[in-house]
mmCIF entry with sequence, helices, sheets and N, C-alpha, C, O atoms, coordinates in Angstrom:
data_MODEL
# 
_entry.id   MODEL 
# 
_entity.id                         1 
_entity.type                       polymer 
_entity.pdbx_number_of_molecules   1 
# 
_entity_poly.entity_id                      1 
_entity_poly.type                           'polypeptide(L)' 
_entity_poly.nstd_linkage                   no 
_entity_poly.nstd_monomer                   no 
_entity_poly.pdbx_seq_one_letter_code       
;(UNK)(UNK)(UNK)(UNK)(UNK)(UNK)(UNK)(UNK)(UNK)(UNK)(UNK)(UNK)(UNK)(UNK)(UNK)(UNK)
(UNK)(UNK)(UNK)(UNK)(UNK)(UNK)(UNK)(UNK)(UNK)(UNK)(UNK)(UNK)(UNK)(UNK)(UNK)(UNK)
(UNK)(UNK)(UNK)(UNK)(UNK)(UNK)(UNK)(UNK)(UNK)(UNK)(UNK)(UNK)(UNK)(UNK)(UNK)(UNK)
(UNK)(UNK)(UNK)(UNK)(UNK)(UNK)
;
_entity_poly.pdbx_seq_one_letter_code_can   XXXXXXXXXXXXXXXXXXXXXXXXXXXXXXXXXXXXXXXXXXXXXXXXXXXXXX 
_entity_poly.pdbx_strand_id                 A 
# 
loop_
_entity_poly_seq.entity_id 
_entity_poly_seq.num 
_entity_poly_seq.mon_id 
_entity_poly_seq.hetero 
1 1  UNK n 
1 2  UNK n 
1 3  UNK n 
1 4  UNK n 
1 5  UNK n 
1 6  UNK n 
1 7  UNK n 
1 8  UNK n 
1 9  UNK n 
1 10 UNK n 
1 11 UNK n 
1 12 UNK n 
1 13 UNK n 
1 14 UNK n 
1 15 UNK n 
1 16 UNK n 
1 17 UNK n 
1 18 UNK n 
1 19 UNK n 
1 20 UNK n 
1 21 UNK n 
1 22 UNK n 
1 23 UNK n 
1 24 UNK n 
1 25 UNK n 
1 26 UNK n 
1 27 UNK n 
1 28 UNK n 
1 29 UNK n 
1 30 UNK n 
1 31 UNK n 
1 32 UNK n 
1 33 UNK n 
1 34 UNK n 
1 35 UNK n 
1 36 UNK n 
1 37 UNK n 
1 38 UNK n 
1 39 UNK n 
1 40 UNK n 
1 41 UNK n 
1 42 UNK n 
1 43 UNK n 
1 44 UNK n 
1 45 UNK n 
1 46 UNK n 
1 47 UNK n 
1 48 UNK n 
1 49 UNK n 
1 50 UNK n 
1 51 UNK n 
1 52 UNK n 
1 53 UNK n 
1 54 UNK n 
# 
_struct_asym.id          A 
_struct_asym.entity_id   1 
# 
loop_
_struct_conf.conf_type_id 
_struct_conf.id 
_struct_conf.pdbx_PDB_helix_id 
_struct_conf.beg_label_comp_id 
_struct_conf.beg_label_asym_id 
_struct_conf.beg_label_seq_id 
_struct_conf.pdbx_beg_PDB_ins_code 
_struct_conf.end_label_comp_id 
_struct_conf.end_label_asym_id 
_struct_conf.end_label_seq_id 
_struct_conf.pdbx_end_PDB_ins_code 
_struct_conf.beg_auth_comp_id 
_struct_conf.beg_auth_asym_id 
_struct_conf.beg_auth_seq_id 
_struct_conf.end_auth_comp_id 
_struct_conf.end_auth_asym_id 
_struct_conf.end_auth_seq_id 
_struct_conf.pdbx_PDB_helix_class 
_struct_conf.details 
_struct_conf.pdbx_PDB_helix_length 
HELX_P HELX_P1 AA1 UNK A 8  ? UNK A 16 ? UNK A 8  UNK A 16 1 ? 9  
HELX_P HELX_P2 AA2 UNK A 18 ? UNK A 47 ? UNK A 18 UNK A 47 1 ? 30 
# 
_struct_conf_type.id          HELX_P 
_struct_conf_type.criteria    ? 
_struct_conf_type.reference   ? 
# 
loop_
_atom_site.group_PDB 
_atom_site.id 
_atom_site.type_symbol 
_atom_site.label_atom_id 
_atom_site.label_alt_id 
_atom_site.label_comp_id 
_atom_site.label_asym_id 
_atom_site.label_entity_id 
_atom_site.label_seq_id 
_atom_site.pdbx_PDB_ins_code 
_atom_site.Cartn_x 
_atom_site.Cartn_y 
_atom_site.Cartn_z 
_atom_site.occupancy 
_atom_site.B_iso_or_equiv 
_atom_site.pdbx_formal_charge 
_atom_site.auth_seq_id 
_atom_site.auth_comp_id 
_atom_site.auth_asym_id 
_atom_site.auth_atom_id 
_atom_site.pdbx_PDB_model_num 
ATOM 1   N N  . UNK A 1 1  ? 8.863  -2.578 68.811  1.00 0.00 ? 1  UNK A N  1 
ATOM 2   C CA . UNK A 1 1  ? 10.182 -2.330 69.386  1.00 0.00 ? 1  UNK A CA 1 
ATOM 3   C C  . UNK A 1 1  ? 10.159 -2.772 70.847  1.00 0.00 ? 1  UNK A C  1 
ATOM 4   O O  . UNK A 1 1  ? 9.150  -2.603 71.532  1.00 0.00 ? 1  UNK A O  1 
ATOM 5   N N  . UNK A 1 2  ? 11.456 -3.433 71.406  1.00 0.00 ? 2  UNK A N  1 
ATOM 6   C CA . UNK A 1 2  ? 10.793 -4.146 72.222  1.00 0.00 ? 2  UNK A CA 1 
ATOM 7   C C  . UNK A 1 2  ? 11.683 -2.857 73.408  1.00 0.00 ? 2  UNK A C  1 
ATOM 8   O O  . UNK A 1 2  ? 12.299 -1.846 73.069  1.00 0.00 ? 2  UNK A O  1 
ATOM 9   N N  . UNK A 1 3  ? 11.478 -3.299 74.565  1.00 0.00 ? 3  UNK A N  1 
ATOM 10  C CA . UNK A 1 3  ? 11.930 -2.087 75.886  1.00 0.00 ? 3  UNK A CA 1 
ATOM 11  C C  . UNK A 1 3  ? 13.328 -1.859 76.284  1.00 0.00 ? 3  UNK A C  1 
ATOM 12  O O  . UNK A 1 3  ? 13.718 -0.774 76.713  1.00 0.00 ? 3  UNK A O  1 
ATOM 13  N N  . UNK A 1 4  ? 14.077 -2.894 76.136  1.00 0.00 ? 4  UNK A N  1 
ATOM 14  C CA . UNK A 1 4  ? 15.422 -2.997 75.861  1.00 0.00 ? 4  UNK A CA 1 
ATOM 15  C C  . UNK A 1 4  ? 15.586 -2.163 74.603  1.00 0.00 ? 4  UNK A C  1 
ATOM 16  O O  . UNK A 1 4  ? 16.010 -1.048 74.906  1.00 0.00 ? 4  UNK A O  1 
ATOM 17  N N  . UNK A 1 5  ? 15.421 -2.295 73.451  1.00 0.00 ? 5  UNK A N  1 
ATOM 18  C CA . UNK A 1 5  ? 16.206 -1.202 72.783  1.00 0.00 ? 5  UNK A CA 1 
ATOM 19  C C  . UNK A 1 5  ? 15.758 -0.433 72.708  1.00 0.00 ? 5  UNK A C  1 
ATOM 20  O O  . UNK A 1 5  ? 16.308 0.411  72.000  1.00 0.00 ? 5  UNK A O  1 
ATOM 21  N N  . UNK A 1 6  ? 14.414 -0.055 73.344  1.00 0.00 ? 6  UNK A N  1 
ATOM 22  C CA . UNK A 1 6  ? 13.702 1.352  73.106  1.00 0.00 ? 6  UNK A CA 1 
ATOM 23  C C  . UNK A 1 6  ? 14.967 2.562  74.847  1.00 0.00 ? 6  UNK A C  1 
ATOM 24  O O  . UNK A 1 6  ? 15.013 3.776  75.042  1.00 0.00 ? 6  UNK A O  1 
ATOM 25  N N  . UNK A 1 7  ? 15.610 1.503  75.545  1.00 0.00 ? 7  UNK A N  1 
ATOM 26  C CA . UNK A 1 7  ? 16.252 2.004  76.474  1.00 0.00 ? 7  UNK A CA 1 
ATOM 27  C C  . UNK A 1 7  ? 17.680 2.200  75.933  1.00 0.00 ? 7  UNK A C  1 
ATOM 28  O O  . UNK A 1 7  ? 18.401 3.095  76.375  1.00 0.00 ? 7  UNK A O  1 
ATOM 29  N N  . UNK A 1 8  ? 18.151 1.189  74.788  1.00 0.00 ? 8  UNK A N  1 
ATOM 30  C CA . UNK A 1 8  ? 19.069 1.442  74.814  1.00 0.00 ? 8  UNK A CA 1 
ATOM 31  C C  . UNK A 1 8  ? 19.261 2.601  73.193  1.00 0.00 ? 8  UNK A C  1 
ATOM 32  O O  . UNK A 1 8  ? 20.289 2.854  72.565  1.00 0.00 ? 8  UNK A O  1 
ATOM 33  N N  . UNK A 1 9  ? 18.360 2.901  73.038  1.00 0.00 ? 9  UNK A N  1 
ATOM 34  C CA . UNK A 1 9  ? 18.453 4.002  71.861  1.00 0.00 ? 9  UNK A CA 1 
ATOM 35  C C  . UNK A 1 9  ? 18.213 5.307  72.867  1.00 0.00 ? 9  UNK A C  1 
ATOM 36  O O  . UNK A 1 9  ? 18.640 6.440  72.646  1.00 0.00 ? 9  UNK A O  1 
ATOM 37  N N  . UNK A 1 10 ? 17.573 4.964  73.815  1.00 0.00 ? 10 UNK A N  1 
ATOM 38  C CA . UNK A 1 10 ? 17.570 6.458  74.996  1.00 0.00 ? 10 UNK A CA 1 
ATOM 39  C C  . UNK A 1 10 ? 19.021 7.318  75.401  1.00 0.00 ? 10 UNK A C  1 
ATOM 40  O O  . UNK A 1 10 ? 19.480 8.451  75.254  1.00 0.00 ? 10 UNK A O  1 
ATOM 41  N N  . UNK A 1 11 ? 19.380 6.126  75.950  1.00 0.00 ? 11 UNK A N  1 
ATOM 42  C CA . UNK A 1 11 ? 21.093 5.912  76.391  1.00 0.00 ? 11 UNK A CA 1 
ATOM 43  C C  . UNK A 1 11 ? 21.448 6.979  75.139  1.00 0.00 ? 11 UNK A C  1 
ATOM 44  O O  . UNK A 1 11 ? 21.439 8.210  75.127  1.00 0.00 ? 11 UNK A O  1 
ATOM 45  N N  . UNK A 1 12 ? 21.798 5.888  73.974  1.00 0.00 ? 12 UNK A N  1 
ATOM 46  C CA . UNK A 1 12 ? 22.603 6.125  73.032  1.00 0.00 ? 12 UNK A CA 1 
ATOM 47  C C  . UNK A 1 12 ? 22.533 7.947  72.714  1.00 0.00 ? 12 UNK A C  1 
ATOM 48  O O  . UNK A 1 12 ? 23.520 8.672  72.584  1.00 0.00 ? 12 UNK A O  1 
ATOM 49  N N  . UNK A 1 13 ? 20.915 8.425  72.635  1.00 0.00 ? 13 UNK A N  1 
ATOM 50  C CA . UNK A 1 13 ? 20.552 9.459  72.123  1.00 0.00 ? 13 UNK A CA 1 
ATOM 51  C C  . UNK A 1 13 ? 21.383 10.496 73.419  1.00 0.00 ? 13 UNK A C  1 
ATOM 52  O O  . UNK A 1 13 ? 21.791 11.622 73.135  1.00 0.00 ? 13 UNK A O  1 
ATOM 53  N N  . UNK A 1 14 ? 21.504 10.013 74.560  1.00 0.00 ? 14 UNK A N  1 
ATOM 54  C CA . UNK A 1 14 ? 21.683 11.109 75.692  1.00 0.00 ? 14 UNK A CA 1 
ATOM 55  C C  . UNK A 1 14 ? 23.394 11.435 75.508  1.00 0.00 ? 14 UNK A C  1 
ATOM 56  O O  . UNK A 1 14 ? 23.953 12.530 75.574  1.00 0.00 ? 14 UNK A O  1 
ATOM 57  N N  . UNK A 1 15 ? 24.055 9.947  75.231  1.00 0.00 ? 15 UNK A N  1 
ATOM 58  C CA . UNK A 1 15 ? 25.103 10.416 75.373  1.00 0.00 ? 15 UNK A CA 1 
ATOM 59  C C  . UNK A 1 15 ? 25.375 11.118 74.007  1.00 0.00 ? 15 UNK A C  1 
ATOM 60  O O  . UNK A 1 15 ? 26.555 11.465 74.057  1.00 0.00 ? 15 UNK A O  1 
ATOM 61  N N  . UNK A 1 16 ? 24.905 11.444 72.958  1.00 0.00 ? 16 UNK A N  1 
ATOM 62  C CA . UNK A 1 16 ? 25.843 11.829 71.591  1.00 0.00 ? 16 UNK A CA 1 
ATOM 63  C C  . UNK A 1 16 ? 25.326 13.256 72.161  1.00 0.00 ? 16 UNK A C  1 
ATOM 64  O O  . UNK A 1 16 ? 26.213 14.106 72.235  1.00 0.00 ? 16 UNK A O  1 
ATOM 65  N N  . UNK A 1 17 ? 24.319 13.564 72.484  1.00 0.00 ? 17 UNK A N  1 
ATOM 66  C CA . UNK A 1 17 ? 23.915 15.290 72.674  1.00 0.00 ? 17 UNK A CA 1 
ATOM 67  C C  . UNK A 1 17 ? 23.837 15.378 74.301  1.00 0.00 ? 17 UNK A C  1 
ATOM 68  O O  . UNK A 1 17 ? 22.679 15.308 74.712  1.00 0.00 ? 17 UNK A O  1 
ATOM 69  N N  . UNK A 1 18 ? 24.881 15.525 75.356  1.00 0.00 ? 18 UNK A N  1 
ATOM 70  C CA . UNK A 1 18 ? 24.843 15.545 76.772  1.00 0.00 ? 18 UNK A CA 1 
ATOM 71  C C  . UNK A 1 18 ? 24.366 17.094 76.545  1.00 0.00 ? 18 UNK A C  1 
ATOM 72  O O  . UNK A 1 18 ? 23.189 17.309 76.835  1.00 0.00 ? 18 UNK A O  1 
ATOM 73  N N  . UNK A 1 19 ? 24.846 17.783 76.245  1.00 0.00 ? 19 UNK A N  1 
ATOM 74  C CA . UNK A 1 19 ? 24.449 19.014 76.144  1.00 0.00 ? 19 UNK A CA 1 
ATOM 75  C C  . UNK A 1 19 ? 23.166 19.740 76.167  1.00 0.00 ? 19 UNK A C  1 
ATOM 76  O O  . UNK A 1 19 ? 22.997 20.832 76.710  1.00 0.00 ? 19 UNK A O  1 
ATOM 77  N N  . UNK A 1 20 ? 22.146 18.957 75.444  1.00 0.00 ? 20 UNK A N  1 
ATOM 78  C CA . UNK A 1 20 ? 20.391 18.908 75.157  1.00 0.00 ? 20 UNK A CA 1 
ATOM 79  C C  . UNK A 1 20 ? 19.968 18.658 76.113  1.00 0.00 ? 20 UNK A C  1 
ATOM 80  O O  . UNK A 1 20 ? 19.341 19.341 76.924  1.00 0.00 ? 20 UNK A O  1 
ATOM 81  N N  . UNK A 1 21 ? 20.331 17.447 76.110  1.00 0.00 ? 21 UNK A N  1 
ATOM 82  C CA . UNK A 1 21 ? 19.647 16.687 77.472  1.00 0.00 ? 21 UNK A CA 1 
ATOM 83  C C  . UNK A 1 21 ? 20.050 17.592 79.095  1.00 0.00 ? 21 UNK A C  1 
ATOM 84  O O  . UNK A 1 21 ? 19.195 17.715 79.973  1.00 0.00 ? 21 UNK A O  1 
ATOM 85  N N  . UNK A 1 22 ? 21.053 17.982 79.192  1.00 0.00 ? 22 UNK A N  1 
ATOM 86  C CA . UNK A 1 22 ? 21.158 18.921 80.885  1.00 0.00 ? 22 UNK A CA 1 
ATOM 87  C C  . UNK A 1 22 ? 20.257 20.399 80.368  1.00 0.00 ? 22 UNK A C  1 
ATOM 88  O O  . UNK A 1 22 ? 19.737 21.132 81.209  1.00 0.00 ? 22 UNK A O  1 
ATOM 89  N N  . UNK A 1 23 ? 20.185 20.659 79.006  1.00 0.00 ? 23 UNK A N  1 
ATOM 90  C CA . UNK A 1 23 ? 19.494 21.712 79.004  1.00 0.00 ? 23 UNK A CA 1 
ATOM 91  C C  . UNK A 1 23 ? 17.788 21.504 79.221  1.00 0.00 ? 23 UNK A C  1 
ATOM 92  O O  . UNK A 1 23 ? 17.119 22.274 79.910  1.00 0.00 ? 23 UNK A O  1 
ATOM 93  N N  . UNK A 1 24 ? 17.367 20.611 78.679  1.00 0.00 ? 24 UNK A N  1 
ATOM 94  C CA . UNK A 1 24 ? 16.024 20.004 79.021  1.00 0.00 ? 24 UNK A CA 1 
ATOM 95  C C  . UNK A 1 24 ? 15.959 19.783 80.342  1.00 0.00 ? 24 UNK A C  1 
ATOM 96  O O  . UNK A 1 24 ? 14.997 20.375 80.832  1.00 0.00 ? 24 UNK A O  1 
ATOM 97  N N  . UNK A 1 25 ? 16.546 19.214 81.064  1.00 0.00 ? 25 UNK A N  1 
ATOM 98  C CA . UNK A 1 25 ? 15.861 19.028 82.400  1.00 0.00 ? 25 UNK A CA 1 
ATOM 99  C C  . UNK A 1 25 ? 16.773 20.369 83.471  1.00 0.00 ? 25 UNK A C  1 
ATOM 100 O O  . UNK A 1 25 ? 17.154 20.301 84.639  1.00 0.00 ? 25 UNK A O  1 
ATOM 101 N N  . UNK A 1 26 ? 16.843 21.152 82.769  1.00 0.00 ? 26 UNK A N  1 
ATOM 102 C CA . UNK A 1 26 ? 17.485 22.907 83.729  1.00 0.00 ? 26 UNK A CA 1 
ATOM 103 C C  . UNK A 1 26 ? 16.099 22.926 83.609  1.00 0.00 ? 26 UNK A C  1 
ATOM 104 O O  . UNK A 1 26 ? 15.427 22.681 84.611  1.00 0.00 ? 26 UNK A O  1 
ATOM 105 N N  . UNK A 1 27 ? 15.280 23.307 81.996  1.00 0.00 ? 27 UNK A N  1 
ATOM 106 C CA . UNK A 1 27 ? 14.267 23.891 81.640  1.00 0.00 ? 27 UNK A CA 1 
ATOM 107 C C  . UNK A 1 27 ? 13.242 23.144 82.771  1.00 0.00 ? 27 UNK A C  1 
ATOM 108 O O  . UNK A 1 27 ? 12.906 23.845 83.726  1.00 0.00 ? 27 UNK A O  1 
ATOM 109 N N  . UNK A 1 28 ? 12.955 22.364 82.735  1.00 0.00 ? 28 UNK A N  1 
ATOM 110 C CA . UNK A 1 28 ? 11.799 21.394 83.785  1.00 0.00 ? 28 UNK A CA 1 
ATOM 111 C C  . UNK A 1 28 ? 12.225 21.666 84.759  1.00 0.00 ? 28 UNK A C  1 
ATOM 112 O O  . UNK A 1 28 ? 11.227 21.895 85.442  1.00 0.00 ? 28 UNK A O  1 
ATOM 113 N N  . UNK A 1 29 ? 13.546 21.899 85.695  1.00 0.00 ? 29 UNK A N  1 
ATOM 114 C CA . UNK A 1 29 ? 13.609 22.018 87.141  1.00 0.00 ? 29 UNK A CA 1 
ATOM 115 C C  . UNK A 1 29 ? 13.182 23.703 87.406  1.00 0.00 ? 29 UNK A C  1 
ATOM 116 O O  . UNK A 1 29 ? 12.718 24.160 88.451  1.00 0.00 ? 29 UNK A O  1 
ATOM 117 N N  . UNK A 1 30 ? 13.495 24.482 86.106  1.00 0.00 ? 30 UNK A N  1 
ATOM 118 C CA . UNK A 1 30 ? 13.407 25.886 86.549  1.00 0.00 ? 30 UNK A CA 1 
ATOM 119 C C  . UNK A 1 30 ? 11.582 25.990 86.336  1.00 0.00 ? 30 UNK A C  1 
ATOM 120 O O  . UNK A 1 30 ? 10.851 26.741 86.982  1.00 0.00 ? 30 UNK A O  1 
ATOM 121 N N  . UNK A 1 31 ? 11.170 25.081 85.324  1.00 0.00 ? 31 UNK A N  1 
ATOM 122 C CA . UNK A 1 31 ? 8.943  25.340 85.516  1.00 0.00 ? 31 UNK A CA 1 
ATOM 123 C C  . UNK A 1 31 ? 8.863  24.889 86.749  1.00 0.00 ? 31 UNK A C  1 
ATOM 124 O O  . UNK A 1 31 ? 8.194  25.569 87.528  1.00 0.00 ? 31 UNK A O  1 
ATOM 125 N N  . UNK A 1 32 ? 9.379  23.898 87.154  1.00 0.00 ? 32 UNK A N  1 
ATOM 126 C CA . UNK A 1 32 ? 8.913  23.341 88.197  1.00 0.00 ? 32 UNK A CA 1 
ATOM 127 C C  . UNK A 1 32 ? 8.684  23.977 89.518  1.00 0.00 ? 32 UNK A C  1 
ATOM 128 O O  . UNK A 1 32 ? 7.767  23.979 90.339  1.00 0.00 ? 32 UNK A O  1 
ATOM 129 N N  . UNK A 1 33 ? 10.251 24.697 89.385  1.00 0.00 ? 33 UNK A N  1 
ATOM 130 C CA . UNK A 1 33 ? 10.308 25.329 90.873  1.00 0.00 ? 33 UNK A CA 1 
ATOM 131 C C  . UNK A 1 33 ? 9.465  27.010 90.381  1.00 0.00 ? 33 UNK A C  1 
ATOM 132 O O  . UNK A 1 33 ? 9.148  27.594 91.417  1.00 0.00 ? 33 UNK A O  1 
ATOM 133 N N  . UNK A 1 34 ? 9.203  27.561 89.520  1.00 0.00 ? 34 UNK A N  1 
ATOM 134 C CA . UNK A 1 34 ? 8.643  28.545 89.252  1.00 0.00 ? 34 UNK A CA 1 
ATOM 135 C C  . UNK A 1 34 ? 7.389  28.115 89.862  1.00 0.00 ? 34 UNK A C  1 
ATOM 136 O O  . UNK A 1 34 ? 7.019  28.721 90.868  1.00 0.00 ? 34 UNK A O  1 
ATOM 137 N N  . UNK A 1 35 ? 6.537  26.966 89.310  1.00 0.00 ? 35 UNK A N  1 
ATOM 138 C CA . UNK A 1 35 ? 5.333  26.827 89.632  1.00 0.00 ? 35 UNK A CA 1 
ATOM 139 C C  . UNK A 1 35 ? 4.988  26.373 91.398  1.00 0.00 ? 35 UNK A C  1 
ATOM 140 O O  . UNK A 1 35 ? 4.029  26.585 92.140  1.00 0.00 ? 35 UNK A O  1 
ATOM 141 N N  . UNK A 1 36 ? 5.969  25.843 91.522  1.00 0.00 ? 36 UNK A N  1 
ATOM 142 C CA . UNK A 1 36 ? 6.170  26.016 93.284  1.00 0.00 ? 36 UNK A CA 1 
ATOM 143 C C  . UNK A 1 36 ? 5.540  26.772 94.189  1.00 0.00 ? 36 UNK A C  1 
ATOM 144 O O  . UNK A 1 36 ? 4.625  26.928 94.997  1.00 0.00 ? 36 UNK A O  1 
ATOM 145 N N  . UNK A 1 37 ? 6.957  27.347 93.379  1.00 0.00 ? 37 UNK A N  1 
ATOM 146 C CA . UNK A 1 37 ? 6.622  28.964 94.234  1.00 0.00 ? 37 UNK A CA 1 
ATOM 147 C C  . UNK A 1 37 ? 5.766  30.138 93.880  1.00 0.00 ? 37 UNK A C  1 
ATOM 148 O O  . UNK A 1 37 ? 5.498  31.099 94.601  1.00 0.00 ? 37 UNK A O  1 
ATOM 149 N N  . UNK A 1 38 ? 5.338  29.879 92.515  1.00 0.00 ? 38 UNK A N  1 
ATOM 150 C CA . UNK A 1 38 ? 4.492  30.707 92.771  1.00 0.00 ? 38 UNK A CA 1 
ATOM 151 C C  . UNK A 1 38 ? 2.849  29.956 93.717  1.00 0.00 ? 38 UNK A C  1 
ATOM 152 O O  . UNK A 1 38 ? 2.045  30.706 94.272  1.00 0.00 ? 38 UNK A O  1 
ATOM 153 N N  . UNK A 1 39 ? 2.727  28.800 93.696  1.00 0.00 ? 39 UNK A N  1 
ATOM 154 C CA . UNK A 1 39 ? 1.776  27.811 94.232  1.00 0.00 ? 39 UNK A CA 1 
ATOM 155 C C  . UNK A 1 39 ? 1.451  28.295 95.713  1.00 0.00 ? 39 UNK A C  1 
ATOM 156 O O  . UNK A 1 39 ? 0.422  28.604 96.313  1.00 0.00 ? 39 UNK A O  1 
ATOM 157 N N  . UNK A 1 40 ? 3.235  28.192 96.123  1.00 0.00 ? 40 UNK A N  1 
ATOM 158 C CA . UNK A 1 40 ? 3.426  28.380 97.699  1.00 0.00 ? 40 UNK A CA 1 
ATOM 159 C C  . UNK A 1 40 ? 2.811  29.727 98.160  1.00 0.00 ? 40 UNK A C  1 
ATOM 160 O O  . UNK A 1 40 ? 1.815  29.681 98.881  1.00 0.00 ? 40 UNK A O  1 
ATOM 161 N N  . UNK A 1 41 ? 3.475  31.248 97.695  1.00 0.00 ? 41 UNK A N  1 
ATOM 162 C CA . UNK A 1 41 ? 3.552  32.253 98.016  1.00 0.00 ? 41 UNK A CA 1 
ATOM 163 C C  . UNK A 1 41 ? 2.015  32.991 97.604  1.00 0.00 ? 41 UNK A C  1 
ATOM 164 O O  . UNK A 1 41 ? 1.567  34.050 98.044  1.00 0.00 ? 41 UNK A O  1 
ATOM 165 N N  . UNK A 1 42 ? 1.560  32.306 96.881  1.00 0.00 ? 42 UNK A N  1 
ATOM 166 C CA . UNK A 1 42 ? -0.409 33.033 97.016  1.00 0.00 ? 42 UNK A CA 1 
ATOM 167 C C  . UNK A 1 42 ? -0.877 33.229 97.808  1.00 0.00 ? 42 UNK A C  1 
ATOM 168 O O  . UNK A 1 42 ? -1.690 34.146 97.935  1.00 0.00 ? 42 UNK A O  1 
ATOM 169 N N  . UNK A 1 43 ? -0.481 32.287 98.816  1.00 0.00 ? 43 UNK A N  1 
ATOM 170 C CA . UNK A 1 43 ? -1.768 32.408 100.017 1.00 0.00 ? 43 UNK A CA 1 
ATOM 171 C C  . UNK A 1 43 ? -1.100 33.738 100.735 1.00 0.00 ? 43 UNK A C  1 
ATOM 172 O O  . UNK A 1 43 ? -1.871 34.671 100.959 1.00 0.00 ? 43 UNK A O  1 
ATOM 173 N N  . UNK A 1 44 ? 0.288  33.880 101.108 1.00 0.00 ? 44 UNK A N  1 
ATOM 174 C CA . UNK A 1 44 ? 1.093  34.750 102.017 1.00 0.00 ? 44 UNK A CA 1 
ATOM 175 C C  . UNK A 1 44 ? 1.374  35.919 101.331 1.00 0.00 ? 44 UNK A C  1 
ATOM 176 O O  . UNK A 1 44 ? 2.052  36.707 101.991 1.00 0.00 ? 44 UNK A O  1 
ATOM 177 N N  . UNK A 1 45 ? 1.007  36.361 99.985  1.00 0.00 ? 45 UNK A N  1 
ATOM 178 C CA . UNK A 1 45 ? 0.792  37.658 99.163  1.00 0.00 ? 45 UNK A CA 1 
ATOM 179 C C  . UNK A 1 45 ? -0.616 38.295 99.467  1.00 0.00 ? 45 UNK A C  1 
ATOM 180 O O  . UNK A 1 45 ? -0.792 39.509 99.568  1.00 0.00 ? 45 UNK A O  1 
ATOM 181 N N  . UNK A 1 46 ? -1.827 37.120 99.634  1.00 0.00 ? 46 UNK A N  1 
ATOM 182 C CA . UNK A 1 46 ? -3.114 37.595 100.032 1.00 0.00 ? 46 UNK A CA 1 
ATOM 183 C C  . UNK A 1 46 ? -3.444 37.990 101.058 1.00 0.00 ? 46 UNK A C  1 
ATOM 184 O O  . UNK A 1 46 ? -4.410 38.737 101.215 1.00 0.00 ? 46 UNK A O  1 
ATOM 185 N N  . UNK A 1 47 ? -2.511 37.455 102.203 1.00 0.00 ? 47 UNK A N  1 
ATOM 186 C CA . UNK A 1 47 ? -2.674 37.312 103.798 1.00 0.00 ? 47 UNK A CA 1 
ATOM 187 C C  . UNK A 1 47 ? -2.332 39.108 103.854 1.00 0.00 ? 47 UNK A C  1 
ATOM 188 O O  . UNK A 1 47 ? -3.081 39.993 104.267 1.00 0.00 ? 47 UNK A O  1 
ATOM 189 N N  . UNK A 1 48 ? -0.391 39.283 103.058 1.00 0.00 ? 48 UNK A N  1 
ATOM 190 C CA . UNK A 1 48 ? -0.194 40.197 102.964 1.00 0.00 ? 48 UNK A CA 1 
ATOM 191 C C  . UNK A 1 48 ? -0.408 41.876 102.817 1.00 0.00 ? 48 UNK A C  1 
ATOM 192 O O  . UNK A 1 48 ? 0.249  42.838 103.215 1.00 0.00 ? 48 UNK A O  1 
ATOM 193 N N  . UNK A 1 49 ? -2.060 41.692 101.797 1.00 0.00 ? 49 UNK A N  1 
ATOM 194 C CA . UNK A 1 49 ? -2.362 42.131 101.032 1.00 0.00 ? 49 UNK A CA 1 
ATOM 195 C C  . UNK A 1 49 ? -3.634 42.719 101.665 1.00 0.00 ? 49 UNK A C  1 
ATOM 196 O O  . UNK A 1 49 ? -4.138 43.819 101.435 1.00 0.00 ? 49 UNK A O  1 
ATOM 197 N N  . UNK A 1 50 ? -4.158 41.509 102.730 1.00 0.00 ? 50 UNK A N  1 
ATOM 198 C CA . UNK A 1 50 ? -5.369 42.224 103.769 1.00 0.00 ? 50 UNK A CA 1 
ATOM 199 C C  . UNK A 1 50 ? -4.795 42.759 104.468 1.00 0.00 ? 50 UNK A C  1 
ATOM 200 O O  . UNK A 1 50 ? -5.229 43.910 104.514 1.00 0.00 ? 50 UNK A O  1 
ATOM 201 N N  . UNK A 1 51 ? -3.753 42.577 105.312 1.00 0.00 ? 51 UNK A N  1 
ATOM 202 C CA . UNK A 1 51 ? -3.201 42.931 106.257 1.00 0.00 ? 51 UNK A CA 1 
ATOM 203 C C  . UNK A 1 51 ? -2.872 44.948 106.279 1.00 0.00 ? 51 UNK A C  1 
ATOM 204 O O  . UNK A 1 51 ? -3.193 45.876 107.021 1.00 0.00 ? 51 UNK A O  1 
ATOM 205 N N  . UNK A 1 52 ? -2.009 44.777 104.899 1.00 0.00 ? 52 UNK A N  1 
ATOM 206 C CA . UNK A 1 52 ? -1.780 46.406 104.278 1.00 0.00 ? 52 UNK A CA 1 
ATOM 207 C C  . UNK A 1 52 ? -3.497 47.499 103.675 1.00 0.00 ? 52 UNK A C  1 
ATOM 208 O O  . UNK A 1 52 ? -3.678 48.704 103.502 1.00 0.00 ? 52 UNK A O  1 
ATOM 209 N N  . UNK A 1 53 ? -4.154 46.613 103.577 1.00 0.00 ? 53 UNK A N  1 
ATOM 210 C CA . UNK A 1 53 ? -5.920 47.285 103.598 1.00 0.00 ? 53 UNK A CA 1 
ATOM 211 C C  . UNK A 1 53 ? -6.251 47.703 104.779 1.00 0.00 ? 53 UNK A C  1 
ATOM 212 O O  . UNK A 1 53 ? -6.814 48.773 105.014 1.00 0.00 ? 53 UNK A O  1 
ATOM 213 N N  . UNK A 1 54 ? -5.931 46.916 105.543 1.00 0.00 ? 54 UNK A N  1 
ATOM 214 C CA . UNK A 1 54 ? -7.009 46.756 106.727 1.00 0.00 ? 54 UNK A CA 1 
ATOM 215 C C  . UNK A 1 54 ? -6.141 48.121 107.529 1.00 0.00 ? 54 UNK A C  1 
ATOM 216 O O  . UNK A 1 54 ? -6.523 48.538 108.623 1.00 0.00 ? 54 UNK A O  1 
# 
């Protein structure tokens, strides 16, 4: 199959189900930013976390 119609069966597939497709990439922007933040906020929960020990 050559790249042209493997793009234009992409197309085709996005527009008959718009609906799928904005729900799939909610799902990926909401892991994404989950994994973010939880990435971000470790270090400043630990910092936190001596701080309330000490």
């Amino acid at each position: 199959m050559s790249k042209k119609m493997l793009y234009k069966d992409a197309w085709q597939s996005i527009g008959r189900s718009p609906g799928r497709f904005i729900a799939l990439v909610l799902l990926m922007l909401l892991g994404t930013f989950s994994f973010v933040g939880l990435k971000i906020t470790g270090p400043d929960m630990r910092q936190t976390g001596m701080n309330y020990f000490n």
